[in-house]
py3Dmol code that shows the C-alpha trace and the ligand (Angstrom):
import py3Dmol

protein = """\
ATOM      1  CA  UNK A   1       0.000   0.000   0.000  1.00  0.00           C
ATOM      2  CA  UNK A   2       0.916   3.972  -0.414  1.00  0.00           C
ATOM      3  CA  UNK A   3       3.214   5.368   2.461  1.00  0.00           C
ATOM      4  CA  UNK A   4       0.436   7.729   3.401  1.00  0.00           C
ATOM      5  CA  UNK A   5      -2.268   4.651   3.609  1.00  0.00           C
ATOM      6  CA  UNK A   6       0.189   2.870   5.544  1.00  0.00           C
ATOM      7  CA  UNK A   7       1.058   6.210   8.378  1.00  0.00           C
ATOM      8  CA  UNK A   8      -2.858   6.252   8.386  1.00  0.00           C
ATOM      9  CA  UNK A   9      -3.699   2.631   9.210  1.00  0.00           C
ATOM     10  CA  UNK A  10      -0.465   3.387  11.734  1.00  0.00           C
ATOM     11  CA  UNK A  11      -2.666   5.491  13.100  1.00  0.00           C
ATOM     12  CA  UNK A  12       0.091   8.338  12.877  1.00  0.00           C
ATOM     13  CA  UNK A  13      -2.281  10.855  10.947  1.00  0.00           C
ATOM     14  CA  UNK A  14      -4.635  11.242   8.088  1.00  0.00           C
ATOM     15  CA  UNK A  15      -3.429  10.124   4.764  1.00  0.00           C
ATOM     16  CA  UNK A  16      -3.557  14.281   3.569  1.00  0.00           C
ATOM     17  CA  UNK A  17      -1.445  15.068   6.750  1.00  0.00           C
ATOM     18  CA  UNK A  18       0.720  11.890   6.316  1.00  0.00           C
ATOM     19  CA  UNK A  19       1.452  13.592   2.884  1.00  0.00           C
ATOM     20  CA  UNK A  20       2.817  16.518   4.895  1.00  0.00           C
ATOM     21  CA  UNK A  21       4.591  14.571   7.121  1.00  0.00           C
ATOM     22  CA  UNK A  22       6.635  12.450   4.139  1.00  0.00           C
ATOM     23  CA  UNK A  23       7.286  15.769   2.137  1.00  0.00           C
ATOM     24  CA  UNK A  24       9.149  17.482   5.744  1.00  0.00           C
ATOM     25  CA  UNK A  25      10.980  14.314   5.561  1.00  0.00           C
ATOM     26  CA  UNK A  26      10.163  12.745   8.763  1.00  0.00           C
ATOM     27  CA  UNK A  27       9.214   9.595   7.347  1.00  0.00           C
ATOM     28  CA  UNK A  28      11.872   7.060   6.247  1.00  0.00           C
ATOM     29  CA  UNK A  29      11.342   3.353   4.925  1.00  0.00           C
ATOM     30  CA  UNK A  30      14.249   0.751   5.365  1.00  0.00           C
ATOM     31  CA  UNK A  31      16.482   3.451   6.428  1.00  0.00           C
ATOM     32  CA  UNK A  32      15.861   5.894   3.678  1.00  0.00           C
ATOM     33  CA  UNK A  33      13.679   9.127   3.385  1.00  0.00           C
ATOM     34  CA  UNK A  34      10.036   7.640   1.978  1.00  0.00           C
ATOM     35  CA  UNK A  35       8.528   9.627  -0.886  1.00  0.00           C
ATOM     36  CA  UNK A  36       4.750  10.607  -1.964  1.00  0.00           C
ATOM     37  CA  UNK A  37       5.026   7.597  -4.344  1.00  0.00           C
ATOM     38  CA  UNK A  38       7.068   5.210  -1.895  1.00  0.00           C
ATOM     39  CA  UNK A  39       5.149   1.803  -1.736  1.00  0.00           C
ATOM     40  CA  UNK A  40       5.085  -0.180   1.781  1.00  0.00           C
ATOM     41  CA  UNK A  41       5.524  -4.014   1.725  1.00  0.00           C
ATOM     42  CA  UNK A  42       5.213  -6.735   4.073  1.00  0.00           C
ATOM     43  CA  UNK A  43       8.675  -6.374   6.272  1.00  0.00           C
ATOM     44  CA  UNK A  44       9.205  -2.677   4.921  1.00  0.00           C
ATOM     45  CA  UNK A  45      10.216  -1.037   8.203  1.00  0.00           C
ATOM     46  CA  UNK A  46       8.385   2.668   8.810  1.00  0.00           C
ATOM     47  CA  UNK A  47       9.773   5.391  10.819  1.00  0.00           C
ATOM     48  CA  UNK A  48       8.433   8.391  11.420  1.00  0.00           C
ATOM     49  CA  UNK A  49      10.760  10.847  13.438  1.00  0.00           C
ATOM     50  CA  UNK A  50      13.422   7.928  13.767  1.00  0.00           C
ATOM     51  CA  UNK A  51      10.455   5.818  16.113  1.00  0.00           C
ATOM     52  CA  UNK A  52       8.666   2.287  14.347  1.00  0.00           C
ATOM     53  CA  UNK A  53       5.309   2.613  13.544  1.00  0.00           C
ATOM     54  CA  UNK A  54       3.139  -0.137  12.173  1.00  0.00           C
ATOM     55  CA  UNK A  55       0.020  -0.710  10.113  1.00  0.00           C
ATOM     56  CA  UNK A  56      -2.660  -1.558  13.115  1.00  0.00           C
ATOM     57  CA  UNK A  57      -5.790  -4.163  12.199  1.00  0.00           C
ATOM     58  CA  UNK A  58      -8.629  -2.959  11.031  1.00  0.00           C
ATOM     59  CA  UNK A  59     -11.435  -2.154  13.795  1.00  0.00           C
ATOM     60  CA  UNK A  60     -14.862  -2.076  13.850  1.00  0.00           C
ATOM     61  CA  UNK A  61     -16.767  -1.076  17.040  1.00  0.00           C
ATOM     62  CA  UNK A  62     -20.049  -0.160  17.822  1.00  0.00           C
ATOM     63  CA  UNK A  63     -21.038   1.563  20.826  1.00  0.00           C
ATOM     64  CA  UNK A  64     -24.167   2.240  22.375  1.00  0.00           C
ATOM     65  CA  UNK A  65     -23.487   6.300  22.866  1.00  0.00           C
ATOM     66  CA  UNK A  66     -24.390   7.027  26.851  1.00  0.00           C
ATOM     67  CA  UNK A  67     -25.257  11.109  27.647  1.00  0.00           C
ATOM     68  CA  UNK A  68     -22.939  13.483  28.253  1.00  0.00           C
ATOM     69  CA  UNK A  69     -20.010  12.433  25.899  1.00  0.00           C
ATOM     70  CA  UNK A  70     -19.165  14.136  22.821  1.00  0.00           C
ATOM     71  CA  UNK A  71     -18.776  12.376  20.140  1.00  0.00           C
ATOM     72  CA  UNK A  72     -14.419  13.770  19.035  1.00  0.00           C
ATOM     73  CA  UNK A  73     -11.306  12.502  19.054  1.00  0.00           C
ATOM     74  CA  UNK A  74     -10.248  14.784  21.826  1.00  0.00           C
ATOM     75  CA  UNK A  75     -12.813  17.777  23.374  1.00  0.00           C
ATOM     76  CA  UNK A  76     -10.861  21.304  24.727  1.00  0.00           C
ATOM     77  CA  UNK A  77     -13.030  21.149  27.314  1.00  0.00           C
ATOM     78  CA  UNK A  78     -12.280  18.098  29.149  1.00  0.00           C
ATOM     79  CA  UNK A  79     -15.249  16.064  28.815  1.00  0.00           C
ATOM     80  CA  UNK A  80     -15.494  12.905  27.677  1.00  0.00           C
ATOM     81  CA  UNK A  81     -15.340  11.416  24.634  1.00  0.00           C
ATOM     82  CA  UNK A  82     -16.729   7.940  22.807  1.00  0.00           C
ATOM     83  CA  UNK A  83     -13.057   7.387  22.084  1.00  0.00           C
ATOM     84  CA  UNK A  84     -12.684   7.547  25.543  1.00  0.00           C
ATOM     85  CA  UNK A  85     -14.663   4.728  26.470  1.00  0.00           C
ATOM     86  CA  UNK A  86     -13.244   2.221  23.810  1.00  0.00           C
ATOM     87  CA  UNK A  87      -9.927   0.621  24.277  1.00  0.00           C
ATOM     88  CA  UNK A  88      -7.227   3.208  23.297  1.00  0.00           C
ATOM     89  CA  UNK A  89      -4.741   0.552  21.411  1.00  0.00           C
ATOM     90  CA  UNK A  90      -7.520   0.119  18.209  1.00  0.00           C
ATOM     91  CA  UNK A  91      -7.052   4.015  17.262  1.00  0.00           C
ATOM     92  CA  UNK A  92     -10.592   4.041  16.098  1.00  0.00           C
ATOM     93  CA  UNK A  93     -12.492   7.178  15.312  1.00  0.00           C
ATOM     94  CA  UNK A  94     -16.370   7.778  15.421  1.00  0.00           C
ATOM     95  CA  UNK A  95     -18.050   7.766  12.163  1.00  0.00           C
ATOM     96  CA  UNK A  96     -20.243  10.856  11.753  1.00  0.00           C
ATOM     97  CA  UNK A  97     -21.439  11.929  15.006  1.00  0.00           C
ATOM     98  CA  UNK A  98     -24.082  12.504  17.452  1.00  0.00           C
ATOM     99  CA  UNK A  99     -25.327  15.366  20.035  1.00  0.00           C
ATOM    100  CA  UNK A 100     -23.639  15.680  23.450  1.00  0.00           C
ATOM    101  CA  UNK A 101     -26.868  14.498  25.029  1.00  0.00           C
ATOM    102  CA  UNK A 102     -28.404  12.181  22.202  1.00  0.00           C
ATOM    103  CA  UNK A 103     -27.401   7.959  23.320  1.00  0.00           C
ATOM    104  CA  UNK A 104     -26.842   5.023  21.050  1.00  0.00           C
ATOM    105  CA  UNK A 105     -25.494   3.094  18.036  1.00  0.00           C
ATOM    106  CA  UNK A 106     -22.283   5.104  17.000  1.00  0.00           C
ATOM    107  CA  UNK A 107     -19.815   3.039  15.054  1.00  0.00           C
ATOM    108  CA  UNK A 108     -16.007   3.563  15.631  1.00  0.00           C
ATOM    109  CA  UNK A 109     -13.539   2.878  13.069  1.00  0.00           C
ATOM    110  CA  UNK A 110      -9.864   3.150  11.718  1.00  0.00           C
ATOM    111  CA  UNK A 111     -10.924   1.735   8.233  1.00  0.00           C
ATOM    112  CA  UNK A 112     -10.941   5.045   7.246  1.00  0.00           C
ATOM    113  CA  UNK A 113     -11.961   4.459   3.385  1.00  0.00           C
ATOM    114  CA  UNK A 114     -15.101   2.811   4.869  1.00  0.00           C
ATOM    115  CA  UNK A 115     -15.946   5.988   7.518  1.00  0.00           C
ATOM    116  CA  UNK A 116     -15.654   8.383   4.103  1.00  0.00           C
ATOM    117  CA  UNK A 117     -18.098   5.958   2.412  1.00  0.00           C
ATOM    118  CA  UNK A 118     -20.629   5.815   5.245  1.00  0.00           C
ATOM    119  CA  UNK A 119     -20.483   9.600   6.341  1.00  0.00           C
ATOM    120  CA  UNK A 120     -20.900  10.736   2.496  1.00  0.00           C
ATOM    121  CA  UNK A 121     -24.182  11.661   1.774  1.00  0.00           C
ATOM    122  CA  UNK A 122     -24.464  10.227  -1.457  1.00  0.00           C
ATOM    123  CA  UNK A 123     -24.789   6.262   0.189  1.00  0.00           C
ATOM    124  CA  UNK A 124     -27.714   7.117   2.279  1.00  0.00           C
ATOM    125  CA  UNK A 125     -26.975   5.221   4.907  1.00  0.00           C
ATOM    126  CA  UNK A 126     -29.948   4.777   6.753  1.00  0.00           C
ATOM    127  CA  UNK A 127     -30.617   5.818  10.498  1.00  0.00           C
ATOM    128  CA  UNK A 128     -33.049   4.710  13.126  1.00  0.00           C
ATOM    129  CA  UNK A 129     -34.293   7.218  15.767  1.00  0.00           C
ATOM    130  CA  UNK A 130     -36.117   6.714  19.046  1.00  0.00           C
ATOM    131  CA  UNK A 131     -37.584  10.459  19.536  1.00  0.00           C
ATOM    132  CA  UNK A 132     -39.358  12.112  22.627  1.00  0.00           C
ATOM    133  CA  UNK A 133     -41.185  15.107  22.135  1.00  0.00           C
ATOM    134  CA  UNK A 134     -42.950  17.857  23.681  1.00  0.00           C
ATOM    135  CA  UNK A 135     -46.956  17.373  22.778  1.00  0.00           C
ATOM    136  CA  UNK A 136     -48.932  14.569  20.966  1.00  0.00           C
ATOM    137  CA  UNK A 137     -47.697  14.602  17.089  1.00  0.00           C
ATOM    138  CA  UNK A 138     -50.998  13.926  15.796  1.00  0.00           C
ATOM    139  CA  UNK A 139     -50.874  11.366  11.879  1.00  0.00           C
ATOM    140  CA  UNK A 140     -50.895  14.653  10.503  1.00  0.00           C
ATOM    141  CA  UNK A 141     -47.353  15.366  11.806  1.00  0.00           C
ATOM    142  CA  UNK A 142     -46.225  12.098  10.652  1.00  0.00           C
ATOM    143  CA  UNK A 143     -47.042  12.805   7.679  1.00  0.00           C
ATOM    144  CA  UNK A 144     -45.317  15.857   7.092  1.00  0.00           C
ATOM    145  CA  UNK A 145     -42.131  14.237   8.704  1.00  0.00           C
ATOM    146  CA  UNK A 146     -42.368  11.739   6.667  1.00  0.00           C
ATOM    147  CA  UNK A 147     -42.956  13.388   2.799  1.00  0.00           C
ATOM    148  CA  UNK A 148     -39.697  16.230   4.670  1.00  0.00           C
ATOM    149  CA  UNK A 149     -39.868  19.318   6.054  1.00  0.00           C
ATOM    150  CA  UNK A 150     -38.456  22.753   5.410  1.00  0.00           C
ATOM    151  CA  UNK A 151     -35.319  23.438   7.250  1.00  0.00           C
ATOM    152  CA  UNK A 152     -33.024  26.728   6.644  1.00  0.00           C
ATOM    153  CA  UNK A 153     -30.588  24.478   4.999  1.00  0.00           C
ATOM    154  CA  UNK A 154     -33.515  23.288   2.626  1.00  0.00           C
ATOM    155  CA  UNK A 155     -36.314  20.662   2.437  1.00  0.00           C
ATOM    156  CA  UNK A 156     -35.259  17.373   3.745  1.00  0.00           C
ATOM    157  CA  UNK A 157     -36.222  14.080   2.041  1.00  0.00           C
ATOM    158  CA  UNK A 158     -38.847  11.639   2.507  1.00  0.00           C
ATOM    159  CA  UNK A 159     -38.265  10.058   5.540  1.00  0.00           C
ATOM    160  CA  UNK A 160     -40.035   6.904   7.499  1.00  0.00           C
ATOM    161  CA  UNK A 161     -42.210   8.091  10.643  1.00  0.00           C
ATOM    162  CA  UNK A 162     -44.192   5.955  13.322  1.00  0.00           C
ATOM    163  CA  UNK A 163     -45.592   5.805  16.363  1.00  0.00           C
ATOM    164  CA  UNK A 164     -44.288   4.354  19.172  1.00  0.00           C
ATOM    165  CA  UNK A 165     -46.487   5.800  21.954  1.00  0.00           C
ATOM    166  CA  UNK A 166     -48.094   8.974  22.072  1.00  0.00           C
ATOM    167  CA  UNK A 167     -45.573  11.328  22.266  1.00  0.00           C
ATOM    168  CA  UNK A 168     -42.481   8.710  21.369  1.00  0.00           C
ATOM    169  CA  UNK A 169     -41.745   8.538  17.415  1.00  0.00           C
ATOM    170  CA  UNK A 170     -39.690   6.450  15.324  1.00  0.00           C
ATOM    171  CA  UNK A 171     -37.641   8.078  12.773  1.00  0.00           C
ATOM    172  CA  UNK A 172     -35.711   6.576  10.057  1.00  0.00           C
ATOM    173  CA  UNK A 173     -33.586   9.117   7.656  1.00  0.00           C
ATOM    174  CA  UNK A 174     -31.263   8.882   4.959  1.00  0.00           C
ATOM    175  CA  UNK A 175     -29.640  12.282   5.375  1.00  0.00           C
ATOM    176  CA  UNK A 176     -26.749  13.185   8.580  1.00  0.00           C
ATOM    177  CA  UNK A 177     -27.376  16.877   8.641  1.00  0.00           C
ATOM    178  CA  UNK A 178     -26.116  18.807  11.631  1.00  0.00           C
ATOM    179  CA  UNK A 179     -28.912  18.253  15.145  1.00  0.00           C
ATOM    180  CA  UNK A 180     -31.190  17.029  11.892  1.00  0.00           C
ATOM    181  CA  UNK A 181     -33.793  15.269  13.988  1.00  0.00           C
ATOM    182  CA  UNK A 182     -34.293  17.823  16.459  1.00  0.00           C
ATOM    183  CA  UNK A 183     -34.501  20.366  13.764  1.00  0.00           C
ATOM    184  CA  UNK A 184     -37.372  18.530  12.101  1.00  0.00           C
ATOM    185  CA  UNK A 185     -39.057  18.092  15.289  1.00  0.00           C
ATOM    186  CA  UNK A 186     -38.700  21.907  16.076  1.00  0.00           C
ATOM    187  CA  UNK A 187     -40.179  22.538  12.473  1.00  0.00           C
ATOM    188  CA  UNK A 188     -43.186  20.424  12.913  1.00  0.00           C
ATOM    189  CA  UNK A 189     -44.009  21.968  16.403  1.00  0.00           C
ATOM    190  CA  UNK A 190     -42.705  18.957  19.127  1.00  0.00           C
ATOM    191  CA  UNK A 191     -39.001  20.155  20.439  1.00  0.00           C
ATOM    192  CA  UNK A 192     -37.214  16.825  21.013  1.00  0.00           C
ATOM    193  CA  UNK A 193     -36.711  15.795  24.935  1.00  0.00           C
ATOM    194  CA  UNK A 194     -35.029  12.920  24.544  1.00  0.00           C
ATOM    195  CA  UNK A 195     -33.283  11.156  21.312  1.00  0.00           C
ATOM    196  CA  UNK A 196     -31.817   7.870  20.923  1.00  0.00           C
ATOM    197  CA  UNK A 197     -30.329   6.074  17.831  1.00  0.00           C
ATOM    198  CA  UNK A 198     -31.699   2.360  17.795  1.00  0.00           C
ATOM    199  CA  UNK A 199     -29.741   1.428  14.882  1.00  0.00           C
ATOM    200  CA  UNK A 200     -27.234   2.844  12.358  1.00  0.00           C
ATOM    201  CA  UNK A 201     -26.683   1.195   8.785  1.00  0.00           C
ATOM    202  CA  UNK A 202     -28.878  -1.875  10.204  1.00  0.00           C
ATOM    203  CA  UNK A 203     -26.743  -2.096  13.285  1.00  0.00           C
ATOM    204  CA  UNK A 204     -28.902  -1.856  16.516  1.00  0.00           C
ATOM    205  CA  UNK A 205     -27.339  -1.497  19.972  1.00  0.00           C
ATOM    206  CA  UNK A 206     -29.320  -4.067  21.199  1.00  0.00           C
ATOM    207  CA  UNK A 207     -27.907  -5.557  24.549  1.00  0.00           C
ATOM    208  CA  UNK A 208     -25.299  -2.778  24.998  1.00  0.00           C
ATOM    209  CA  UNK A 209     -25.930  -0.879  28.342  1.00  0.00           C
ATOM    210  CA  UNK A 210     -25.332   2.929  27.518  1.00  0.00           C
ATOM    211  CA  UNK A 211     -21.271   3.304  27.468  1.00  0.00           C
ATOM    212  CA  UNK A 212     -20.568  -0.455  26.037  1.00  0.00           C
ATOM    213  CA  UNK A 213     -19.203  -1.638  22.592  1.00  0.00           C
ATOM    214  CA  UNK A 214     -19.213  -4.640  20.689  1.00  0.00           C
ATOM    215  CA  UNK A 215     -16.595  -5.604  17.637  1.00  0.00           C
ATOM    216  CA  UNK A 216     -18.361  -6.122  14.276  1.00  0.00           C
ATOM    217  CA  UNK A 217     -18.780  -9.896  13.196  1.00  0.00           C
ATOM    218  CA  UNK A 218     -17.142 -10.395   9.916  1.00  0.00           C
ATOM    219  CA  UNK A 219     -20.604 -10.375   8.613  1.00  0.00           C
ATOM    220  CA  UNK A 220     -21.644  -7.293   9.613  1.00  0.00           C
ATOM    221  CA  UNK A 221     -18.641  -5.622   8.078  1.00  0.00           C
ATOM    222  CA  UNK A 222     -19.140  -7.002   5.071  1.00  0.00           C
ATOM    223  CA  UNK A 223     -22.926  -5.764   4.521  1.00  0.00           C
ATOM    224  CA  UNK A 224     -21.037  -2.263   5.651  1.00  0.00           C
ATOM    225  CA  UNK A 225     -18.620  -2.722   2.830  1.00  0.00           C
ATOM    226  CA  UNK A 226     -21.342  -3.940   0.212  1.00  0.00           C
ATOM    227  CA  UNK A 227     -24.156  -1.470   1.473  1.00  0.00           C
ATOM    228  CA  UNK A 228     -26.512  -3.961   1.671  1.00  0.00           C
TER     229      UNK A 228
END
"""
ligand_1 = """\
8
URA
N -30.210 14.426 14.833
C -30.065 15.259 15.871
O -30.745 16.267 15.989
N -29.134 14.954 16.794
C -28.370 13.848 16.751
O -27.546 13.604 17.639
C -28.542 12.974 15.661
C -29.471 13.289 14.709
"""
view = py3Dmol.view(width=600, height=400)
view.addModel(protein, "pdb")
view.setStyle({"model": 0}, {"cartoon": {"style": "trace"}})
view.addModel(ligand_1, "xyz")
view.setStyle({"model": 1}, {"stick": {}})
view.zoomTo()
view.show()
């Protein structure tokens, strides 16, 4: 694979800032300054800064998102984060992300070709939504959530409602727009209270108390890769 894939499944930076990294010259392969083109093989050794780095295995986790933990690599403000709560050795990162006080199914990931795939909008990947609201969303309201409402970012797409109880929805949408659900909600007249993501990309958090992971079965990652 490319030097830069290789620094980013090392989990030493992004394959852009890898780039930078090889072009200062910090990066040497068997001894000898690695280029942009410089391909890694099997016993190649990598150093970057004169220390060994190596390609990590590929990691697929899925958490069930608790309250109260924002969903970054790192937070300026101390608080803590869903990387924080997975172990630190499989360098994964979230993919997409979810409020500070939304909970559930958040996968984590250092296949980083597959977290561009799922977080671009153009796959659709779809998302399942547990949603409390203020009020009794009568079948009229369901209706307009589910043919899409106007937001100030524009109209969003047809969507799956239901009702779960009277004032607890389902929601399933396509689309990862920024506080999306709750923005709907707003739009329609029902502020959310409380919001939970049952599943992600069919993956459901079933069995996971708030704050626990699973890894992927082999399966699972497959459908990921096949979008099915
Ligand atoms: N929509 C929201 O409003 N918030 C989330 O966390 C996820 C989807």
């Amino acid at each position: 694979m490319r030097l830069n894939a290789y620094l980013a499944r090392a989990g030493v930076a992004s394959r852009r800032k890898a780039d930078d990294l090889i072009k200062a010259g910090r990066v040497a392969v068997n001894g000898r300054p690695g280029q942009l083109n410089t391909f890694v093989q099997q016993h190649d050794v990598v150093e970057v800064d004169g220390k060994r780095v190596e390609k990590q295995r590929l990691a697929y986790l899925l958490l069930n998102k608790p309250r109260d933990t924002v969903t970054t690599a790192s937070d300026p403000q101390g608080r803590t984060t869903v990387v924080d709560l997975v172990p630190a050795a499989t360098r994964v990162v979230p993919v997409g992300r979810l409020d500070v006080d939304t909970t559930g199914a958040l996968l984590l990931t250092n296949d980083g070709e597959l977290a561009h795939r799922l977080a671009h909008p153009r796959y659709g990947v779809e998302k399942t939504y547990v949603v409390e609201v203020e009020g009794e969303p009568t079948d009229a309201t369901l209706e307009q959530l589910q043919a899409g409402v106007e937001l100030d970012d524009g109209a969003t797409a047809p969507a799956k409602a239901r009702r779960l109880t009277k004032n607890v929805l389902e929601l399933t949408i396509h689309e990862g727009r920024n506080r999306q659900v709750k923005r709907m909600l707003e739009a329609v007249g029902h502020p959310v209270t409380r919001l939970h993501r049952s599943e992600y990309a069919g993956l459901d958090v079933a069995g996971l108390e708030p704050g626990e992971w699973r890894e992927l079965t082999r399966d699972e990652v497959e459908r990921l890769r096949h979008g099915s």
